[in-house]
mmCIF file of the N, C-alpha and C atoms, coordinates in Angstrom:
data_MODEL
# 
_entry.id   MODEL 
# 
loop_
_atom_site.group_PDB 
_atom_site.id 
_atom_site.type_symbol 
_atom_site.label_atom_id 
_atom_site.label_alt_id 
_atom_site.label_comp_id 
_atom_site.label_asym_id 
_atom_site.label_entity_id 
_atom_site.label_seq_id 
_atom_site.pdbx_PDB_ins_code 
_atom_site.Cartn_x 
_atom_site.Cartn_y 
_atom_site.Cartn_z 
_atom_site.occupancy 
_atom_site.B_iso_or_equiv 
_atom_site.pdbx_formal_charge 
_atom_site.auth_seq_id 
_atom_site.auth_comp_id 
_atom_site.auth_asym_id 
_atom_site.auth_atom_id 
_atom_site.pdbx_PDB_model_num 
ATOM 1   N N  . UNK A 1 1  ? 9.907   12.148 10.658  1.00 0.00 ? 1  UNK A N  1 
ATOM 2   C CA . UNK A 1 1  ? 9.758   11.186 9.580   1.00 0.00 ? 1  UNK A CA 1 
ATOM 3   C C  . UNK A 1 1  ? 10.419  9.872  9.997   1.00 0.00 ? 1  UNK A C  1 
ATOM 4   N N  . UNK A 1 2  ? 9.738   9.252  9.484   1.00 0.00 ? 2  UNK A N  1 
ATOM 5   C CA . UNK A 1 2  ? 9.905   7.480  9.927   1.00 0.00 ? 2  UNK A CA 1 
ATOM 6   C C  . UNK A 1 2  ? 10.307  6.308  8.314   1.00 0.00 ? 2  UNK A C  1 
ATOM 7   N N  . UNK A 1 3  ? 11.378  5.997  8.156   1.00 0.00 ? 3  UNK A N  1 
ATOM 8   C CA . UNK A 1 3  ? 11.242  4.824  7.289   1.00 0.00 ? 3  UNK A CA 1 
ATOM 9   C C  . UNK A 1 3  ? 10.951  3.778  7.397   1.00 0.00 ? 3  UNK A C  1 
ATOM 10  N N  . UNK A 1 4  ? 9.585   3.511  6.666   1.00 0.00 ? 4  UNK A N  1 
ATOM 11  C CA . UNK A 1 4  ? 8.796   2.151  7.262   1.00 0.00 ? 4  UNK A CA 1 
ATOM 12  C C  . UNK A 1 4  ? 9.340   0.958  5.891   1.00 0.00 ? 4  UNK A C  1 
ATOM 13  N N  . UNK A 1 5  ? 9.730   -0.235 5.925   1.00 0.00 ? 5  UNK A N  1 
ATOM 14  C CA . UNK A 1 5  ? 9.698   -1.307 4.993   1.00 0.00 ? 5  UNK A CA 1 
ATOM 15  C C  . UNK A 1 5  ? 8.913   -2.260 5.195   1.00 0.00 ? 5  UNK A C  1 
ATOM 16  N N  . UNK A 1 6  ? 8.082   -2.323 3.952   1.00 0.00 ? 6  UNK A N  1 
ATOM 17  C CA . UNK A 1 6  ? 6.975   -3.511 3.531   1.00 0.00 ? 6  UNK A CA 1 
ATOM 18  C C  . UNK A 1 6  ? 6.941   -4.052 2.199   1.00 0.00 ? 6  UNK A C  1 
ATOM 19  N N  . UNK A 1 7  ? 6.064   -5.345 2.390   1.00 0.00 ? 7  UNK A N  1 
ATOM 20  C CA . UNK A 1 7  ? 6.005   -5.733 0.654   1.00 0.00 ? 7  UNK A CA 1 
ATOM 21  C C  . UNK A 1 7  ? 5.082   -5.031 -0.246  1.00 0.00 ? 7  UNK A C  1 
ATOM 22  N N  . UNK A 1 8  ? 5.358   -4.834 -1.216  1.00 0.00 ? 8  UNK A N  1 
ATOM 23  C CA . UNK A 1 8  ? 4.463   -4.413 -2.506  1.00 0.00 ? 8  UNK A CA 1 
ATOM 24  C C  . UNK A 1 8  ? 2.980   -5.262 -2.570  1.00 0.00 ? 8  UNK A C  1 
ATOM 25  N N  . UNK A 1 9  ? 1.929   -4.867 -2.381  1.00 0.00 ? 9  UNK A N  1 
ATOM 26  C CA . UNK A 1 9  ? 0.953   -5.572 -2.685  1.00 0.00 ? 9  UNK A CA 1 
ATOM 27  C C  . UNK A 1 9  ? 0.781   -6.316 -4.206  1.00 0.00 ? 9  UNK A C  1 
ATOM 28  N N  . UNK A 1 10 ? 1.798   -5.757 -4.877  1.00 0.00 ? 10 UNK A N  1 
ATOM 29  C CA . UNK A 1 10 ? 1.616   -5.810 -6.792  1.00 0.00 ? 10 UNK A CA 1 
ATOM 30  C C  . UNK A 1 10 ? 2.794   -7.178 -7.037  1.00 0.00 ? 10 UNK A C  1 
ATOM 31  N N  . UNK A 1 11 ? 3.996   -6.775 -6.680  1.00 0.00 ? 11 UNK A N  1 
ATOM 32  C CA . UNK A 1 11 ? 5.331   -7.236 -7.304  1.00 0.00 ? 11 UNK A CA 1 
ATOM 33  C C  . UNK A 1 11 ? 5.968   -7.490 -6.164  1.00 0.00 ? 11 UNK A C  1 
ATOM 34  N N  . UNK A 1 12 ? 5.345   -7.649 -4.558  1.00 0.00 ? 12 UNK A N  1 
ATOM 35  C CA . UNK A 1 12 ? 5.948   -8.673 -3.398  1.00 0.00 ? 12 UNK A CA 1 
ATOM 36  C C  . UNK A 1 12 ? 7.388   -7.939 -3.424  1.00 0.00 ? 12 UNK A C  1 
ATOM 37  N N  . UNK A 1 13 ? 7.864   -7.184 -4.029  1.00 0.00 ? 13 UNK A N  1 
ATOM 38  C CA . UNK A 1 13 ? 9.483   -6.554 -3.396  1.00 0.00 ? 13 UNK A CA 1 
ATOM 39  C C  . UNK A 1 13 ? 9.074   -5.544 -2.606  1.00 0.00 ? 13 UNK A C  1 
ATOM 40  N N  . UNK A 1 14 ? 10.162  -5.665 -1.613  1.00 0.00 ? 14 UNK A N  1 
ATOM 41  C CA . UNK A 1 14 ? 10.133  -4.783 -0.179  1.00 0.00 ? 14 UNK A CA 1 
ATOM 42  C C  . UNK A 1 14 ? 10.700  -3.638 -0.880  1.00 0.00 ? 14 UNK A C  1 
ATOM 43  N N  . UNK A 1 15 ? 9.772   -2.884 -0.430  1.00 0.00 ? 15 UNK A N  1 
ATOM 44  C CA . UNK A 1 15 ? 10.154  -1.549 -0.930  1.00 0.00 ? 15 UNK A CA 1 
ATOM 45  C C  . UNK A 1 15 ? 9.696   -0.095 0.846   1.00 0.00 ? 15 UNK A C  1 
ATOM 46  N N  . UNK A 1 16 ? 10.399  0.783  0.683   1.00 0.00 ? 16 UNK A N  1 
ATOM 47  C CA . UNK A 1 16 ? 10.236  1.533  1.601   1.00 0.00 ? 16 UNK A CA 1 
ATOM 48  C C  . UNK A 1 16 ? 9.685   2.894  1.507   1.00 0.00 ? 16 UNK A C  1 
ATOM 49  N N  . UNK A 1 17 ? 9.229   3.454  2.461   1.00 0.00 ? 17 UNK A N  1 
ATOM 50  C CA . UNK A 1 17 ? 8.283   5.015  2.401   1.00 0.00 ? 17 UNK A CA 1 
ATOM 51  C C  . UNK A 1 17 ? 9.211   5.461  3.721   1.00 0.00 ? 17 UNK A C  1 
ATOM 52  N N  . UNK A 1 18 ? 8.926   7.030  3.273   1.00 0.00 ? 18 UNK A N  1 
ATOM 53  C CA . UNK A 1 18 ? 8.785   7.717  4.566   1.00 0.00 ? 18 UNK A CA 1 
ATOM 54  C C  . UNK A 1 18 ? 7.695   8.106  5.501   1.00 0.00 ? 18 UNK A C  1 
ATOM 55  N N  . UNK A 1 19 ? 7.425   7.942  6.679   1.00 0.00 ? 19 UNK A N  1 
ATOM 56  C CA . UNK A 1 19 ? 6.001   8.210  7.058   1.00 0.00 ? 19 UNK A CA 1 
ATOM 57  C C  . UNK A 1 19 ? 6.080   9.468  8.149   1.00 0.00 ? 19 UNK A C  1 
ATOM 58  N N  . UNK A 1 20 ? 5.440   9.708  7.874   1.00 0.00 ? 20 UNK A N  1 
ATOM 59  C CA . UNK A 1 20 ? 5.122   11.280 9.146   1.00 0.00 ? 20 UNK A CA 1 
ATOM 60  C C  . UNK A 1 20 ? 4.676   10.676 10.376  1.00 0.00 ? 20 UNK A C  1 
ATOM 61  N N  . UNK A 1 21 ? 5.071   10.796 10.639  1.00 0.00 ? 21 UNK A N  1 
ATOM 62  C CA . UNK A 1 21 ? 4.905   10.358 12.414  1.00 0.00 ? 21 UNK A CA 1 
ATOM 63  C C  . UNK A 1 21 ? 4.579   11.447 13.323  1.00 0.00 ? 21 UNK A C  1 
ATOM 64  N N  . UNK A 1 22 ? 3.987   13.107 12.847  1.00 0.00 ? 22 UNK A N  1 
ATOM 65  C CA . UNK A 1 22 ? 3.516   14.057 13.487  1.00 0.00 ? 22 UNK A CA 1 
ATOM 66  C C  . UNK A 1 22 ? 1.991   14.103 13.364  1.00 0.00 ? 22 UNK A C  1 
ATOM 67  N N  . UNK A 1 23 ? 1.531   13.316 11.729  1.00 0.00 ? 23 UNK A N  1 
ATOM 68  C CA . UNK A 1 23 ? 0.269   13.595 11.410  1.00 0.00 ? 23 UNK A CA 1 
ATOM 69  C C  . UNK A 1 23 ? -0.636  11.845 12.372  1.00 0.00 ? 23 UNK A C  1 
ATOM 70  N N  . UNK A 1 24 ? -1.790  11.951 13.325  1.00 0.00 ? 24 UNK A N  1 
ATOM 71  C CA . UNK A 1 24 ? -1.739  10.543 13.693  1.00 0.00 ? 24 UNK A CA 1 
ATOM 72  C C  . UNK A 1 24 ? -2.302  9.584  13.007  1.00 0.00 ? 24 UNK A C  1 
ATOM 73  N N  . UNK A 1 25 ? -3.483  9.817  12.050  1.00 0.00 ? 25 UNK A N  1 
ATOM 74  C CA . UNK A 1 25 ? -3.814  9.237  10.691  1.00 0.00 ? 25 UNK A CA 1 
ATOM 75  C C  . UNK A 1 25 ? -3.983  9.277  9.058   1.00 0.00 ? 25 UNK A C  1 
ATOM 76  N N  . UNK A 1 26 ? -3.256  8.632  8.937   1.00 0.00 ? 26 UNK A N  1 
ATOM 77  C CA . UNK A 1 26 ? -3.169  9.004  7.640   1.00 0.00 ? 26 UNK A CA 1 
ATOM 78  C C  . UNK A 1 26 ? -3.614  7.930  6.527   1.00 0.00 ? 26 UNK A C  1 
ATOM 79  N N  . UNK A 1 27 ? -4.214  8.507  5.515   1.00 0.00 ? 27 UNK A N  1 
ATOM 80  C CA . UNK A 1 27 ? -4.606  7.488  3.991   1.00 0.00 ? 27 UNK A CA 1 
ATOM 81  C C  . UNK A 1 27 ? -4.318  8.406  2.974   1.00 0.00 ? 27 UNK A C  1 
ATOM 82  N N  . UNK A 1 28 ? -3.378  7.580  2.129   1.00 0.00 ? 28 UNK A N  1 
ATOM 83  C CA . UNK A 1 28 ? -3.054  7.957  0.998   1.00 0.00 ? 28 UNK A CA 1 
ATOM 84  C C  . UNK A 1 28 ? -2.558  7.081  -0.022  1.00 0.00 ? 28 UNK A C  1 
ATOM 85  N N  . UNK A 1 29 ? -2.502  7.564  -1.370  1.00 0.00 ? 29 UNK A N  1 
ATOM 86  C CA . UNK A 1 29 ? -1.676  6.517  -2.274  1.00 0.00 ? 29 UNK A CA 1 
ATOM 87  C C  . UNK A 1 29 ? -0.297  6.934  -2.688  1.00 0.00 ? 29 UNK A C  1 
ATOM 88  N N  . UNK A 1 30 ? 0.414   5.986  -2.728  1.00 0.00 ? 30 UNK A N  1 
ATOM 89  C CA . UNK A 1 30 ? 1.643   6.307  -3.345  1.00 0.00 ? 30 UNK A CA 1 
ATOM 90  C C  . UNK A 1 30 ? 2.162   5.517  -3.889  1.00 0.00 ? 30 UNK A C  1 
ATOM 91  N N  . UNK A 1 31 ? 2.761   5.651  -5.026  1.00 0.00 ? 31 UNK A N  1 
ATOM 92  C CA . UNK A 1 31 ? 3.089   4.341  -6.352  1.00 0.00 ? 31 UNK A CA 1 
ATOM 93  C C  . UNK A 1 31 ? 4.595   3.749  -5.768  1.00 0.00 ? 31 UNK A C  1 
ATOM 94  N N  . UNK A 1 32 ? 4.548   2.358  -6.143  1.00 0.00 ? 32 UNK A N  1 
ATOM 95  C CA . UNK A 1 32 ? 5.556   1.620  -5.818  1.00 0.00 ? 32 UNK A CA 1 
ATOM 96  C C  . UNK A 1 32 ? 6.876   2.028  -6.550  1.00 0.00 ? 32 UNK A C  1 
ATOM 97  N N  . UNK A 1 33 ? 8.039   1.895  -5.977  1.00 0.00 ? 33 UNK A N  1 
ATOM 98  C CA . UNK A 1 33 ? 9.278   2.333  -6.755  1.00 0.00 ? 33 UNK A CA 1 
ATOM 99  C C  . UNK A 1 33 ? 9.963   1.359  -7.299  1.00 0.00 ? 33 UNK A C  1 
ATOM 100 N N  . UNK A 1 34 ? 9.072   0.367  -7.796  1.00 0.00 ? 34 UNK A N  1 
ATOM 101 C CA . UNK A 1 34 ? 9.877   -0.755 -8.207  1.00 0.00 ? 34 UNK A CA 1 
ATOM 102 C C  . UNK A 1 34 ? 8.918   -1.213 -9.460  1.00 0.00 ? 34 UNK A C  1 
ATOM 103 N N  . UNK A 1 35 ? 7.383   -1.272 -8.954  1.00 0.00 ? 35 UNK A N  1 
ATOM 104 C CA . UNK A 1 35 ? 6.777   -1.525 -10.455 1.00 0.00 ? 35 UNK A CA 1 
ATOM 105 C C  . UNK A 1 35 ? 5.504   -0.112 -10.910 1.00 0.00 ? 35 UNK A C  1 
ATOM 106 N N  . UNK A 1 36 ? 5.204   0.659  -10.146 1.00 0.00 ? 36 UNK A N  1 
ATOM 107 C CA . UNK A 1 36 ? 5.030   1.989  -10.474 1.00 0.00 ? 36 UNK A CA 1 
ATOM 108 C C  . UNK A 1 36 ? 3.665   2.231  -10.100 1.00 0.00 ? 36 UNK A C  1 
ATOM 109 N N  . UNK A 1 37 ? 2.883   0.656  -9.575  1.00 0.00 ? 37 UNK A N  1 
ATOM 110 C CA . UNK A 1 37 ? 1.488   0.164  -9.329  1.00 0.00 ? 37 UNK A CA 1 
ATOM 111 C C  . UNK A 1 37 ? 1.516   1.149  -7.730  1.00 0.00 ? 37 UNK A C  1 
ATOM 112 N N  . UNK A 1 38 ? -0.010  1.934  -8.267  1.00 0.00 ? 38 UNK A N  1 
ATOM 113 C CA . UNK A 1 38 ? -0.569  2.477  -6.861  1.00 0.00 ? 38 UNK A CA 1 
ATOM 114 C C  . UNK A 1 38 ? -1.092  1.740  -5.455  1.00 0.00 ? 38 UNK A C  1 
ATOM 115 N N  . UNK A 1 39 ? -0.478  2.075  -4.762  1.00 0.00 ? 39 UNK A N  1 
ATOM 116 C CA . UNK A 1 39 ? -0.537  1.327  -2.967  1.00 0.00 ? 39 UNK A CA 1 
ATOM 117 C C  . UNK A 1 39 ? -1.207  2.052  -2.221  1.00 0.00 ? 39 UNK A C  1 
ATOM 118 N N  . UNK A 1 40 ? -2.812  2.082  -1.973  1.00 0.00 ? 40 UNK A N  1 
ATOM 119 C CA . UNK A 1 40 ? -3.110  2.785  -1.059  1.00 0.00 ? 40 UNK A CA 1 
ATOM 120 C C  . UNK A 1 40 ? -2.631  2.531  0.484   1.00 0.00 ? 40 UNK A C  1 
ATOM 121 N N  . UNK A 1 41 ? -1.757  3.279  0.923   1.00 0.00 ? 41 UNK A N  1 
ATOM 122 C CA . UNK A 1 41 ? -1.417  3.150  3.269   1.00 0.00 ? 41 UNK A CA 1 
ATOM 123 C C  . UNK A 1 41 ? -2.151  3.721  3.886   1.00 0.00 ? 41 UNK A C  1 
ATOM 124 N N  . UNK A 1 42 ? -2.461  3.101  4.653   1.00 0.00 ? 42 UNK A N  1 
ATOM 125 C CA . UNK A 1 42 ? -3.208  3.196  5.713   1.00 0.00 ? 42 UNK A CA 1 
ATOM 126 C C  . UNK A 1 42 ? -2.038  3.568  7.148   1.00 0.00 ? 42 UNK A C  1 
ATOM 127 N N  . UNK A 1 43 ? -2.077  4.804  7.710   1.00 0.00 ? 43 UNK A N  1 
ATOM 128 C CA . UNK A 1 43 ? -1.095  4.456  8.753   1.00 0.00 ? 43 UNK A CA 1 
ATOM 129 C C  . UNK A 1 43 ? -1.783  5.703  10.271  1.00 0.00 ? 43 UNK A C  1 
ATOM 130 N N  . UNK A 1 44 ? -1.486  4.936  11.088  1.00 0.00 ? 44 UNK A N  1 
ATOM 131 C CA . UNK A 1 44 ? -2.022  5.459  12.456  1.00 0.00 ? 44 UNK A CA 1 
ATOM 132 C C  . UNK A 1 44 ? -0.828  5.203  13.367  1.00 0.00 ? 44 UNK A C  1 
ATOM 133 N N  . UNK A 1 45 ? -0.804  6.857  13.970  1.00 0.00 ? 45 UNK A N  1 
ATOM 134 C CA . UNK A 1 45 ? 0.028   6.749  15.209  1.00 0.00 ? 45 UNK A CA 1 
ATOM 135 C C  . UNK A 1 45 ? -0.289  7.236  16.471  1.00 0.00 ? 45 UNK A C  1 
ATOM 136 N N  . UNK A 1 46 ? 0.056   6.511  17.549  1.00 0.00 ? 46 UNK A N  1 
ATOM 137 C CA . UNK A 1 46 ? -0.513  7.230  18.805  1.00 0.00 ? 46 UNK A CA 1 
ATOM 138 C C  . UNK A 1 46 ? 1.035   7.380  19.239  1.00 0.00 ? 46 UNK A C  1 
ATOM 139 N N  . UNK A 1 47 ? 0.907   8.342  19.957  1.00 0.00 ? 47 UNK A N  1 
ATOM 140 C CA . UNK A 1 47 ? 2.322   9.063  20.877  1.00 0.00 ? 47 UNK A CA 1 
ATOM 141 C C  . UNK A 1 47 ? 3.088   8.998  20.454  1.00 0.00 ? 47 UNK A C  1 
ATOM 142 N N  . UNK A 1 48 ? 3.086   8.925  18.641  1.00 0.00 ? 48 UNK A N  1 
ATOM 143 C CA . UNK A 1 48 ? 4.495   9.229  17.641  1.00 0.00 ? 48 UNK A CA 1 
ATOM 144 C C  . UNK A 1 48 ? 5.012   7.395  17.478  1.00 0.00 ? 48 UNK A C  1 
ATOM 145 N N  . UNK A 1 49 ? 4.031   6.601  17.858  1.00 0.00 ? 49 UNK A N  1 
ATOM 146 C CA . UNK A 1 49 ? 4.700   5.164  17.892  1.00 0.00 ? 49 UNK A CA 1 
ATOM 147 C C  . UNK A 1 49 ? 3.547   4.495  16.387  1.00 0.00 ? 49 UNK A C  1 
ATOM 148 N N  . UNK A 1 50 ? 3.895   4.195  15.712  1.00 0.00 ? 50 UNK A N  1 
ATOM 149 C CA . UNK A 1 50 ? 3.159   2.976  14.699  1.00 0.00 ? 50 UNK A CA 1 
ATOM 150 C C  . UNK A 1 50 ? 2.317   2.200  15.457  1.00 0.00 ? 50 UNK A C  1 
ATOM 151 N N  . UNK A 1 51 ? 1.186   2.445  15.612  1.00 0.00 ? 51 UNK A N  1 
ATOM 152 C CA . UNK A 1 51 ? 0.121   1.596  15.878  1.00 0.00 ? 51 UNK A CA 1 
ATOM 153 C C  . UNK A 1 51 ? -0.450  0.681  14.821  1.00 0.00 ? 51 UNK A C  1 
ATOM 154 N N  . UNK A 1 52 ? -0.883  1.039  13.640  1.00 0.00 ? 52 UNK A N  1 
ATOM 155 C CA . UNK A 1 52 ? -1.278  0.484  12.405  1.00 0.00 ? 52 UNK A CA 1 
ATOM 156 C C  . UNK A 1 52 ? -0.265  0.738  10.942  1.00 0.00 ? 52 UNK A C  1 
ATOM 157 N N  . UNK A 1 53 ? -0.511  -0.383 10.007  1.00 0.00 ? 53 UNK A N  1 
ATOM 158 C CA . UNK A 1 53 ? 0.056   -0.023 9.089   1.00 0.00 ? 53 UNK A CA 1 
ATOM 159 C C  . UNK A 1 53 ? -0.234  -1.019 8.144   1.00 0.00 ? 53 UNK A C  1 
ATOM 160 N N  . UNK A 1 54 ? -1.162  -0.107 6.861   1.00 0.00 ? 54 UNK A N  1 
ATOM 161 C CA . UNK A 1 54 ? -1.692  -1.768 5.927   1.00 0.00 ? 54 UNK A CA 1 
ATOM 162 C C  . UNK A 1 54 ? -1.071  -0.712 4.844   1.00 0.00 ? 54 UNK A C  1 
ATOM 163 N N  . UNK A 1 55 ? -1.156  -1.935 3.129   1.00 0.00 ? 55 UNK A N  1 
ATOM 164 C CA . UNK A 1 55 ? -0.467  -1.293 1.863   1.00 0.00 ? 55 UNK A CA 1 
ATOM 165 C C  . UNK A 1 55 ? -1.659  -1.928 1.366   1.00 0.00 ? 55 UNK A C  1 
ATOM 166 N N  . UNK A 1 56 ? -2.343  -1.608 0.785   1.00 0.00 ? 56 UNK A N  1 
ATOM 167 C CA . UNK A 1 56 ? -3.595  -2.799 0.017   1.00 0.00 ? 56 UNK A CA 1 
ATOM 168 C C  . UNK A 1 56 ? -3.322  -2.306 -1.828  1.00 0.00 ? 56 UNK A C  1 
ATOM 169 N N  . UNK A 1 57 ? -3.982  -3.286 -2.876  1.00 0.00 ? 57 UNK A N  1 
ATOM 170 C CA . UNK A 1 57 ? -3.877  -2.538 -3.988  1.00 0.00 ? 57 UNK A CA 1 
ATOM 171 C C  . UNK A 1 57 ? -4.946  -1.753 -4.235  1.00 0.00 ? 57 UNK A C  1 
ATOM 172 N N  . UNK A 1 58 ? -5.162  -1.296 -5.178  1.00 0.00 ? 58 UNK A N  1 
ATOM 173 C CA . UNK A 1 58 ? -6.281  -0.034 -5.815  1.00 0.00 ? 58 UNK A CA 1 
ATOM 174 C C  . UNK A 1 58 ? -7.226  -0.982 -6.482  1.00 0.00 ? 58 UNK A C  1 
ATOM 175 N N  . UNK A 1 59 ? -7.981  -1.616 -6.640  1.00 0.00 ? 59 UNK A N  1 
ATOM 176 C CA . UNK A 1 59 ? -9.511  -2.206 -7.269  1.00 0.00 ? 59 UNK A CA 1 
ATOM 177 C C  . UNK A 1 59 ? -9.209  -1.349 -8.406  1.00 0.00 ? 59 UNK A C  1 
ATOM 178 N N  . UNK A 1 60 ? -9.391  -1.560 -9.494  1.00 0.00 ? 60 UNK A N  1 
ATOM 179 C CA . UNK A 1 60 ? -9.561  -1.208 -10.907 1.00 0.00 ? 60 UNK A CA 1 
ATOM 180 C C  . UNK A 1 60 ? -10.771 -1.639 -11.758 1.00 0.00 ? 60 UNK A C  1 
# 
């Protein structure tokens, strides 16, 4: 596990995740811990290193 810090696509505060760094792509959502708004990540790793990494919001 990896702690990655980025901005909130919603409310711009840096907020942080843990990321798996065993699985090499991953998409999922997970709600911000600051305003509660869903963040879909996007995250890709090759040889356990962060290759990619986006936070976009959810279209409603």
């Amino acid at each position: 596990m990896e702690e990655h810090f980025f901005q909130c696509p919603y409310c711009w505060e840096e907020i942080s995740m843990l990321l798996d760094t065993s699985v090499p792509y991953q998409v999922y959502v997970e709600d911000c811990e600051v305003c509660c708004n869903p963040i879909e990540l996007t995250v890709r790793y090759e040889d356990q290193q962060l290759t990619e990494f986006s936070a976009s919001d959810i279209e409603q």
